[in-house]
ZADO-1210 file (C-alpha; in nm, 4 decimals, padded with zeros to 6 digits):
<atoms>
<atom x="00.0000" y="00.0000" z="00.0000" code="UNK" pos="1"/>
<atom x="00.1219" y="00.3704" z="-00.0781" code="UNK" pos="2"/>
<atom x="00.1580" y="00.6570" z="00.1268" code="UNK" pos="3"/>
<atom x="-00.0926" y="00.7729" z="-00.0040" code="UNK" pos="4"/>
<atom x="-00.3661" y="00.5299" z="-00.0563" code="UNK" pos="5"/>
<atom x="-00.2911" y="00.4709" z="00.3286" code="UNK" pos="6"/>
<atom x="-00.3962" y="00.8473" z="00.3602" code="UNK" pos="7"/>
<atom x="-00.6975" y="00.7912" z="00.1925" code="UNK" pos="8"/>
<atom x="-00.8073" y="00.4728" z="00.4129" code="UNK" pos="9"/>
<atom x="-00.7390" y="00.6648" z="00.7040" code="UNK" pos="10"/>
<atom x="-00.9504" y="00.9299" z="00.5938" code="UNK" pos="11"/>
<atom x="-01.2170" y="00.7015" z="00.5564" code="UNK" pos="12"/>
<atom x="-01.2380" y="00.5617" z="00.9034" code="UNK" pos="13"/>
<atom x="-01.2550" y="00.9270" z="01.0138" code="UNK" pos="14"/>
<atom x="-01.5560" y="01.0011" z="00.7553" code="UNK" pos="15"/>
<atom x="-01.6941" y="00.6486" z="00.9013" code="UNK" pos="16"/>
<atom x="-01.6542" y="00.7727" z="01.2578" code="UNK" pos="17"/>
<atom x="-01.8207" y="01.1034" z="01.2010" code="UNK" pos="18"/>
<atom x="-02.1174" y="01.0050" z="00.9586" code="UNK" pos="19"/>
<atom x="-02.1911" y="00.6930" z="01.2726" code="UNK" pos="20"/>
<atom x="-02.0922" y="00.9801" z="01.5423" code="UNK" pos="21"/>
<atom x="-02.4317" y="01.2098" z="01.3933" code="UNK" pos="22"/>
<atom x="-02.6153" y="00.8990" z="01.3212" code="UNK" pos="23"/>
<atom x="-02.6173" y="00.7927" z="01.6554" code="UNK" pos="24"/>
<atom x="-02.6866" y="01.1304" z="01.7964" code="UNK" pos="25"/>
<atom x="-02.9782" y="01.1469" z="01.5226" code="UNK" pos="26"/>
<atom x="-03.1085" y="00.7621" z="01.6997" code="UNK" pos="27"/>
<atom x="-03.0965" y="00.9140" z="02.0386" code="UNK" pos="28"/>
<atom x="-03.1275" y="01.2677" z="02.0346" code="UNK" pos="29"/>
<atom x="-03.2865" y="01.3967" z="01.7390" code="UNK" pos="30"/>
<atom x="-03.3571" y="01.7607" z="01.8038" code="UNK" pos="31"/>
<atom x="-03.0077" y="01.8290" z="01.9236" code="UNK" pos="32"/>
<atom x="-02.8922" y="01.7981" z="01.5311" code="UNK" pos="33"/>
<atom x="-03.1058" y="02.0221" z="01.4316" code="UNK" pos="34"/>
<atom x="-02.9955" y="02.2929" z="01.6493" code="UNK" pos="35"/>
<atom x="-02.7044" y="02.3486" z="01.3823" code="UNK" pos="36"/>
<atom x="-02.9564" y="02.6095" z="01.1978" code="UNK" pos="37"/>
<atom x="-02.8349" y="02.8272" z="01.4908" code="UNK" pos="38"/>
<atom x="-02.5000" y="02.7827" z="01.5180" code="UNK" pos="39"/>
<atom x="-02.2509" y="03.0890" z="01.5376" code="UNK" pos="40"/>
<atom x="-01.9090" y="03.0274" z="01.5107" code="UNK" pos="41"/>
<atom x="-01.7816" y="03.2614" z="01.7758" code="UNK" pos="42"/>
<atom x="-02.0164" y="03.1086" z="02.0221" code="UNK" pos="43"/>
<atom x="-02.0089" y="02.8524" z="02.2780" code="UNK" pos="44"/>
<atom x="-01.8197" y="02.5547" z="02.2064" code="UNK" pos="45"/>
<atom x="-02.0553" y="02.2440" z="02.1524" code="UNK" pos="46"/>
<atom x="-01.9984" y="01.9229" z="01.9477" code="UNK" pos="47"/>
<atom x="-02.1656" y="02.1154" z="01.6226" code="UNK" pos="48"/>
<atom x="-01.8371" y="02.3596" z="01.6108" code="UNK" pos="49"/>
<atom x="-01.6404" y="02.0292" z="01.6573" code="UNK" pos="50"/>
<atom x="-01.8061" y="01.9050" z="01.3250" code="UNK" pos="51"/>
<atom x="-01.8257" y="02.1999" z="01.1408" code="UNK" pos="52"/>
<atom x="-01.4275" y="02.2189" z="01.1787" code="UNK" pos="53"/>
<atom x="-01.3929" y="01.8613" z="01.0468" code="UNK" pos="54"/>
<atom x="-01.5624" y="01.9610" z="00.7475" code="UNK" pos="55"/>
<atom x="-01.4485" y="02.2608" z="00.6749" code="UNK" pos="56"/>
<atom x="-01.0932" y="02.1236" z="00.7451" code="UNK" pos="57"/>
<atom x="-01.1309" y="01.8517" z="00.4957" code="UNK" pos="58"/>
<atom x="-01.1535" y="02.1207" z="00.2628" code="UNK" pos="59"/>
<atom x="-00.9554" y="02.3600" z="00.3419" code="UNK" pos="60"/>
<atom x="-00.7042" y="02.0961" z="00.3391" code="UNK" pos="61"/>
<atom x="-00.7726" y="01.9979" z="-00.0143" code="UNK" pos="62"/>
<atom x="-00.7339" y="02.3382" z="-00.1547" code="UNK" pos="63"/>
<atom x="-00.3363" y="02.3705" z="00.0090" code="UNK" pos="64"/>
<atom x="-00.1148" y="02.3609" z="-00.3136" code="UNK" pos="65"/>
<atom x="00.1211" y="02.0559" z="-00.1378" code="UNK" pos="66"/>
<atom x="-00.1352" y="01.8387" z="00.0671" code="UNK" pos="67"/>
<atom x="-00.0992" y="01.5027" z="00.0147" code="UNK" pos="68"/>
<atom x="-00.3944" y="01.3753" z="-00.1880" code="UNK" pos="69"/>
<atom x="-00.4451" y="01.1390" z="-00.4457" code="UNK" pos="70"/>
<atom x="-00.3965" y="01.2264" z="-00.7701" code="UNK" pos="71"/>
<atom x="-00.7443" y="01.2702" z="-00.9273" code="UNK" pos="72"/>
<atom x="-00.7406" y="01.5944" z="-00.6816" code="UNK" pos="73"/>
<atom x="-00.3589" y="01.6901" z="-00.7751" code="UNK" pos="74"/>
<atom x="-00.3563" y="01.6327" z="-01.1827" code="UNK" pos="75"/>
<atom x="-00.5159" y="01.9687" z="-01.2184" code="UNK" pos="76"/>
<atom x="-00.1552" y="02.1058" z="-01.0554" code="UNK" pos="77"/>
<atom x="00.0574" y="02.2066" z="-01.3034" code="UNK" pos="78"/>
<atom x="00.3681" y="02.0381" z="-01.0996" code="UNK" pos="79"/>
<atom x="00.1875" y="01.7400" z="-01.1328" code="UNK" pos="80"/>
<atom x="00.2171" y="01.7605" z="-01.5718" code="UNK" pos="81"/>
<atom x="00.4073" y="01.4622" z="-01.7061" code="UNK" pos="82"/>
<atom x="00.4387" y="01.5363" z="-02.1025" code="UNK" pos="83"/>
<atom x="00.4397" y="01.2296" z="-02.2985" code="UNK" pos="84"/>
<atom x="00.7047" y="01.1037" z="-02.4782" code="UNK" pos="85"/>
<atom x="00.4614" y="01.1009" z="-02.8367" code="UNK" pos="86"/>
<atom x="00.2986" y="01.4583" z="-02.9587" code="UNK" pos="87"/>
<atom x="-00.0169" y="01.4711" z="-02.8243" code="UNK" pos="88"/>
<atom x="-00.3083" y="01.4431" z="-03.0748" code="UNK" pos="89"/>
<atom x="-00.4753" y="01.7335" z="-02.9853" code="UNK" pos="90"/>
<atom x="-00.7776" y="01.6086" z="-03.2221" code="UNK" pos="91"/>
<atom x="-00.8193" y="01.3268" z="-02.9670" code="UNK" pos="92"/>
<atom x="-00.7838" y="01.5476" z="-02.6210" code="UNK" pos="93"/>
<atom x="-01.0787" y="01.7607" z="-02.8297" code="UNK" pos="94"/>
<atom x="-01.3063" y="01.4797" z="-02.8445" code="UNK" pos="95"/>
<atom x="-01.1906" y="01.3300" z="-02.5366" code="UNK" pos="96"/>
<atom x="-01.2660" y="01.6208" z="-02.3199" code="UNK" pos="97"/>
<atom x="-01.6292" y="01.6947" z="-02.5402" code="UNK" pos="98"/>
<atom x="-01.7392" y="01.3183" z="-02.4031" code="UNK" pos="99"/>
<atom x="-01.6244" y="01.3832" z="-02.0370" code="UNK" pos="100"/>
<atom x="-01.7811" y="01.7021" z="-02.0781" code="UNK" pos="101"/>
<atom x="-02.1472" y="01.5331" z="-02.2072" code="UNK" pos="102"/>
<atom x="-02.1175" y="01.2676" z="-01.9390" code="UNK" pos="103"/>
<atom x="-02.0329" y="01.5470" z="-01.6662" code="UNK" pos="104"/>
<atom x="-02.3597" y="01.7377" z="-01.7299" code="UNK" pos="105"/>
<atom x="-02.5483" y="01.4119" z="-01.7695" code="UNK" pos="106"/>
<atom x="-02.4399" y="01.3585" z="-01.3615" code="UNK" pos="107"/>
<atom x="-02.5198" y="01.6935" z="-01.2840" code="UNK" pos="108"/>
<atom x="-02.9243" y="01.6640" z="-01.4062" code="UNK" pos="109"/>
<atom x="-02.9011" y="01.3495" z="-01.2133" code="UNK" pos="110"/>
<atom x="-02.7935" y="01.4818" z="-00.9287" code="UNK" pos="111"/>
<atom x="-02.9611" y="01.8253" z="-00.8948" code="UNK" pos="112"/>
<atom x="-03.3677" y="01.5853" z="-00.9664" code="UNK" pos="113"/>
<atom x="-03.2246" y="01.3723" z="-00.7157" code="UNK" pos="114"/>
<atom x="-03.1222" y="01.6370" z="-00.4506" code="UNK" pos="115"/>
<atom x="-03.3986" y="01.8495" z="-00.5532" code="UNK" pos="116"/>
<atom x="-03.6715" y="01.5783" z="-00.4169" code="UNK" pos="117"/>
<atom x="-03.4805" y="01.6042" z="-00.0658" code="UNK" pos="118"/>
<atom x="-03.5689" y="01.9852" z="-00.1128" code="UNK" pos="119"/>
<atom x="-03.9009" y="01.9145" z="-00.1783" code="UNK" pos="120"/>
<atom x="-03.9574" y="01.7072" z="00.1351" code="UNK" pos="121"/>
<atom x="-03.7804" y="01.9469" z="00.3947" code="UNK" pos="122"/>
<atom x="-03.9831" y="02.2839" z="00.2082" code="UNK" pos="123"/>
<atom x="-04.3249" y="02.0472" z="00.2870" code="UNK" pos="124"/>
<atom x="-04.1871" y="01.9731" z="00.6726" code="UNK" pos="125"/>
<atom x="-04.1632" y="01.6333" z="00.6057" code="UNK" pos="126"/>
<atom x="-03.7640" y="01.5983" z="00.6864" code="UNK" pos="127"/>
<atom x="-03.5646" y="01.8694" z="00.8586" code="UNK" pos="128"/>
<atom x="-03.2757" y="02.0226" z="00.9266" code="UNK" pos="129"/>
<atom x="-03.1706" y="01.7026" z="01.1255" code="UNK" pos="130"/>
<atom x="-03.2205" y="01.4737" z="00.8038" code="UNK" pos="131"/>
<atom x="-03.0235" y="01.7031" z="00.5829" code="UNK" pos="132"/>
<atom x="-02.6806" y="01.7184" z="00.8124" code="UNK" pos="133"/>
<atom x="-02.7700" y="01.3618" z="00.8325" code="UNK" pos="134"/>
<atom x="-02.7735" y="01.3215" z="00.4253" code="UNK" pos="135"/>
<atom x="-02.4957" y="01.5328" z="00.3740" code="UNK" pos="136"/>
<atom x="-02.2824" y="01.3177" z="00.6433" code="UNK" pos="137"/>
<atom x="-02.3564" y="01.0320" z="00.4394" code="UNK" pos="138"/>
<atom x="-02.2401" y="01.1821" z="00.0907" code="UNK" pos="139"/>
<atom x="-01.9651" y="01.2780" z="00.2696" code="UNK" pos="140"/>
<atom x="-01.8822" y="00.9028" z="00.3758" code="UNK" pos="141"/>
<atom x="-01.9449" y="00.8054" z="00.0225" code="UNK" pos="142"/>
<atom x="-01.7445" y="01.0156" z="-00.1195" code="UNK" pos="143"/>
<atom x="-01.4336" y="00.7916" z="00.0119" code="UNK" pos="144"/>
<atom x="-01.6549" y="00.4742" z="-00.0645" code="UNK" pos="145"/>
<atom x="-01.6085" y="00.5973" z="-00.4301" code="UNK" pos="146"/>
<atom x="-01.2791" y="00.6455" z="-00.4127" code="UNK" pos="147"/>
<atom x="-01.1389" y="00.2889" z="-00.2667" code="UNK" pos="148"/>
<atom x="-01.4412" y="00.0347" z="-00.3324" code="UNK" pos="149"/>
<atom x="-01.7116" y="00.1009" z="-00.5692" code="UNK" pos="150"/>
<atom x="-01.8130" y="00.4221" z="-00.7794" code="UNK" pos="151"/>
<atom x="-02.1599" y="00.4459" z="-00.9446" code="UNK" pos="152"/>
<atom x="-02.0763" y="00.7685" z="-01.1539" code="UNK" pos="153"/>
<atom x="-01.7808" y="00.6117" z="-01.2700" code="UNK" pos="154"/>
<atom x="-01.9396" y="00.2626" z="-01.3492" code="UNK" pos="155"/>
<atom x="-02.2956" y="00.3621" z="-01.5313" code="UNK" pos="156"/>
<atom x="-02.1923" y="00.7265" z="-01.6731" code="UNK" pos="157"/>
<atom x="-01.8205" y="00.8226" z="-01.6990" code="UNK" pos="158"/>
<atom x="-01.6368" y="00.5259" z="-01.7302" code="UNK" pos="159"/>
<atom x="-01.3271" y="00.6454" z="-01.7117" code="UNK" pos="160"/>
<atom x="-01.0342" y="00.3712" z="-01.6006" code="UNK" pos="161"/>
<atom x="-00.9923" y="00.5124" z="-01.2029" code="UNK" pos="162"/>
<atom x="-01.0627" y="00.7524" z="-01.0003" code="UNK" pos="163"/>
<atom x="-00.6911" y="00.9201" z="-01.1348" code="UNK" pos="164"/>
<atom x="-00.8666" y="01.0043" z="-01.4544" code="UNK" pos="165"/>
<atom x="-01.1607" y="01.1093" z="-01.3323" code="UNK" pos="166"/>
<atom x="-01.3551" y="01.3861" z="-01.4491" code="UNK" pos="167"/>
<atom x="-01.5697" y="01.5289" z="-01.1813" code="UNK" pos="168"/>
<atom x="-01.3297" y="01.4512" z="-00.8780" code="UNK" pos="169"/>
<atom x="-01.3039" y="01.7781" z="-00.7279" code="UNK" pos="170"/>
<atom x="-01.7117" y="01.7564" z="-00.7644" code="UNK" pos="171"/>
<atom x="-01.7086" y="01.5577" z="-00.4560" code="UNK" pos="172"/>
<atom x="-01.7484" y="01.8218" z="-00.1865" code="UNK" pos="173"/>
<atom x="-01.9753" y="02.0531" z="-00.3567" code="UNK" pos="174"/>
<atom x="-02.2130" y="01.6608" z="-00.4210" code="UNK" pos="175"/>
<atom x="-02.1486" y="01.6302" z="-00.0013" code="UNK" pos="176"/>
<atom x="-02.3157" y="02.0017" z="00.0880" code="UNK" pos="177"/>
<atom x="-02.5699" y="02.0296" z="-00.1574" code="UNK" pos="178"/>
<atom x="-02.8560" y="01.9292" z="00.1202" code="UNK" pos="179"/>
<atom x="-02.6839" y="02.2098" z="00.3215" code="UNK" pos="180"/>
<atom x="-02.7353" y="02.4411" z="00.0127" code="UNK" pos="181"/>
<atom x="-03.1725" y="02.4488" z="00.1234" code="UNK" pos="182"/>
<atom x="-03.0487" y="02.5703" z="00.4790" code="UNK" pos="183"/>
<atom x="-03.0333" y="02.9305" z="00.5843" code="UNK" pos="184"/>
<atom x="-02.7435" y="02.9260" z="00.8074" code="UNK" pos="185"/>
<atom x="-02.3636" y="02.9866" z="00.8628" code="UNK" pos="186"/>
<atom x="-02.2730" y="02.6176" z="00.9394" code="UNK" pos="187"/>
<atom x="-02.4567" y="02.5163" z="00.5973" code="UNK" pos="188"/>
<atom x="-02.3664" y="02.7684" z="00.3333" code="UNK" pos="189"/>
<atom x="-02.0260" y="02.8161" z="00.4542" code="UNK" pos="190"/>
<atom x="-01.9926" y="02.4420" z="00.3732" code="UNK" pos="191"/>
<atom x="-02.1623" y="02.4953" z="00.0837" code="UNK" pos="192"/>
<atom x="-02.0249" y="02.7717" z="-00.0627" code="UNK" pos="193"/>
<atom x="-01.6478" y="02.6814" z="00.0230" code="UNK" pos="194"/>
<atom x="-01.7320" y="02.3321" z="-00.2039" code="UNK" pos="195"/>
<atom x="-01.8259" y="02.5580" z="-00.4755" code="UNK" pos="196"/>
<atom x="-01.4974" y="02.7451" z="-00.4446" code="UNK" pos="197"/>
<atom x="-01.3332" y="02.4066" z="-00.4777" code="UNK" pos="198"/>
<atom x="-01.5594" y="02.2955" z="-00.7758" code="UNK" pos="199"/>
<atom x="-01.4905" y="02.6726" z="-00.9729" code="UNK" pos="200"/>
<atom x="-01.1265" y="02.6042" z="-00.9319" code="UNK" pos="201"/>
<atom x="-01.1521" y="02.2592" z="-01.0383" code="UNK" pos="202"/>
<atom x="-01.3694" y="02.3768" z="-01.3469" code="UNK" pos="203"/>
<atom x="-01.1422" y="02.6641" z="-01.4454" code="UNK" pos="204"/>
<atom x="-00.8110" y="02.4661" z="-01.4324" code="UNK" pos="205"/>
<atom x="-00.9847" y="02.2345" z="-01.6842" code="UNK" pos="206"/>
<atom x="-01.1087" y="02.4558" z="-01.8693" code="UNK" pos="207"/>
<atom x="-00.7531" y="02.6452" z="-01.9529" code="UNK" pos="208"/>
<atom x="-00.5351" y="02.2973" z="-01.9290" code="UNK" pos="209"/>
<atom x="-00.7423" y="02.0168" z="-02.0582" code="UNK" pos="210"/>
<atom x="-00.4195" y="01.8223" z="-02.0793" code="UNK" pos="211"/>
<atom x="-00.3932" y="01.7627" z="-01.7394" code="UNK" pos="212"/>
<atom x="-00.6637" y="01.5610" z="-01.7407" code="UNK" pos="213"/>
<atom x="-00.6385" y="01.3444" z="-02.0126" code="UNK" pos="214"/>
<atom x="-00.3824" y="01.0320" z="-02.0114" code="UNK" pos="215"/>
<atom x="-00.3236" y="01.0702" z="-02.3726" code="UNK" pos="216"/>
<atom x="-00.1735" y="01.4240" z="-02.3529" code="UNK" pos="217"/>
<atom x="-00.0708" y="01.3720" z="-01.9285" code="UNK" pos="218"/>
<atom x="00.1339" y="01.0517" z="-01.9086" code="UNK" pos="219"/>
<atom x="00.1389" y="01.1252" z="-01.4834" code="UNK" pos="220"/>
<atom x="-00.2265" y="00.9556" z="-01.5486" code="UNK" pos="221"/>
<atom x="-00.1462" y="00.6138" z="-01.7108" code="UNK" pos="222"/>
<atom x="-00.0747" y="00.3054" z="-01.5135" code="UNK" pos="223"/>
<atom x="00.2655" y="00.2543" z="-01.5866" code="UNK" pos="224"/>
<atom x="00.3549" y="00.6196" z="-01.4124" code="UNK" pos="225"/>
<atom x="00.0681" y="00.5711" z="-01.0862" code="UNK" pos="226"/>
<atom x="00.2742" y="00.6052" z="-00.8364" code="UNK" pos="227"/>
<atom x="-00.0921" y="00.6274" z="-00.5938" code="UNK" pos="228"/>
<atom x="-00.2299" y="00.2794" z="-00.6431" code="UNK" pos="229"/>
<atom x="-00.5462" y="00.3925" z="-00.4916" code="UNK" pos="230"/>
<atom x="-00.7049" y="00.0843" z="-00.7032" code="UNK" pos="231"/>
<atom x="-00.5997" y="-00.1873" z="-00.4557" code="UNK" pos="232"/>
<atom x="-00.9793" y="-00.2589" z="-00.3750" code="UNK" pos="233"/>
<atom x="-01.1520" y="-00.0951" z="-00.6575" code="UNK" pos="234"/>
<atom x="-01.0055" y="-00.2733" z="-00.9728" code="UNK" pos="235"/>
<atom x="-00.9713" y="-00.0087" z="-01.2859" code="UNK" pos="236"/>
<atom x="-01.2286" y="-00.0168" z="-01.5709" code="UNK" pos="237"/>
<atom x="-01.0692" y="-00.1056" z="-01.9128" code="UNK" pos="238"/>
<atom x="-01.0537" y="00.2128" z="-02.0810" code="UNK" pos="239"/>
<atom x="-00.7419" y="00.4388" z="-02.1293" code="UNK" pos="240"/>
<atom x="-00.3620" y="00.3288" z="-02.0777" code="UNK" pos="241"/>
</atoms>
């Protein structure tokens, strides 16, 4: 096992202790989550603060230019470029990037009707503010799940080889806080809103360097040069080199 994908499985357990940490408090003491809606950062401490500084840690943490994570997150770093030894067909990288693009957007409708039904059900009082830290706890325990055992988006709708070459990977976060998005408070949109940060960067850097994220035109992404190995559980699709 690498450095890294050790990094990554210890990350999990601590996404698997939190998202079982709220769940339990959600079993036995329900109304106490959804005191969040009034949570103030400079106030007393309580277990919410405690939370809220796990998550936005996690994220802050991602957006430092060295920290140590895998390299779906770090391919959009421009340290991270490995030019091939062949030209790179830029034909190919066109069309390449237009089908991640499609498939992309395709996840996006999913995932907004999805998330939007969530809305619908807290707007009509039929979940709360409990169920939605609850949800996004969850996403954010799945998240990792993607990463080192199984991956829906990737299976059914991107298909690309591993999570190295995926296209939406710096999605993650901003998928985690979208239930926080229907809240009107500090501890939700300033999770929220600090995930879209991450996603606009993510979005921009592809945008100007598409060959970053490619393994035709970015030989850091091909097997042969992984030096992550974050697919010792979760076997790569066969697509790509």
């Amino acid at each position: 096992m690498t450095s890294i994908f050790r990094k990554a499985f210890a990350r999990f357990f601590i996404r698997l202790a939190v998202f079982l940490s709220v769940l339990g408090i959600y079993i036995v003491r329900r109304p106490f989550l959804d005191n969040f809606v009034n949570f103030h950062l400079f106030g007393p401490l309580t277990p919410m603060h405690l939370l809220w500084a796990i998550l936005m840690g996690d994220m802050i943490y991602h957006l430092l230019p060295k920290s140590a994570i895998p390299l779906g997150g770090r391919k959009q770093r421009a340290v991270e470029y490995l030019e091939p030894i062949q030209p790179v067909d830029k034909l190919k990288l066109f069309e390449y990037t237009q089908k991640q693009n499609l498939a992309a957007w395709r996840i996006a409708i999913i995932w907004v009707l999805g998330n939007s039904v969530f809305a619908m059900l807290y707007s009509w009082d039929i979940i709360g503010e409990a169920e939605l830290l609850l949800l996004s706890c969850f996403y954010f325990l799945s998240d990792f799940i993607c990463q080192l055992f199984w991956c829906p988006f990737q299976t059914f709708m991107m298909k690309n080889r591993c999570c190295t070459n995926c296209r939406i990977y710096d999605w993650g976060h901003v998928m985690m806080y979208t239930p926080m998005m229907f809240i009107k408070s500090f501890f939700s949109w300033s999770l929220f809103f600090m995930a879209l940060l991450i996603m606009l960067r993510w979005e921009l850097n592809y945008a100007k360097h598409p060959e970053r994220f490619y393994y035709g035109s970015n030989a850091a992404l091909r097997c042969g040069n992984c030096k992550d190995k974050m697919c010792h559980f979760k076997k790569p699709l066969p697509e790509g080199e």
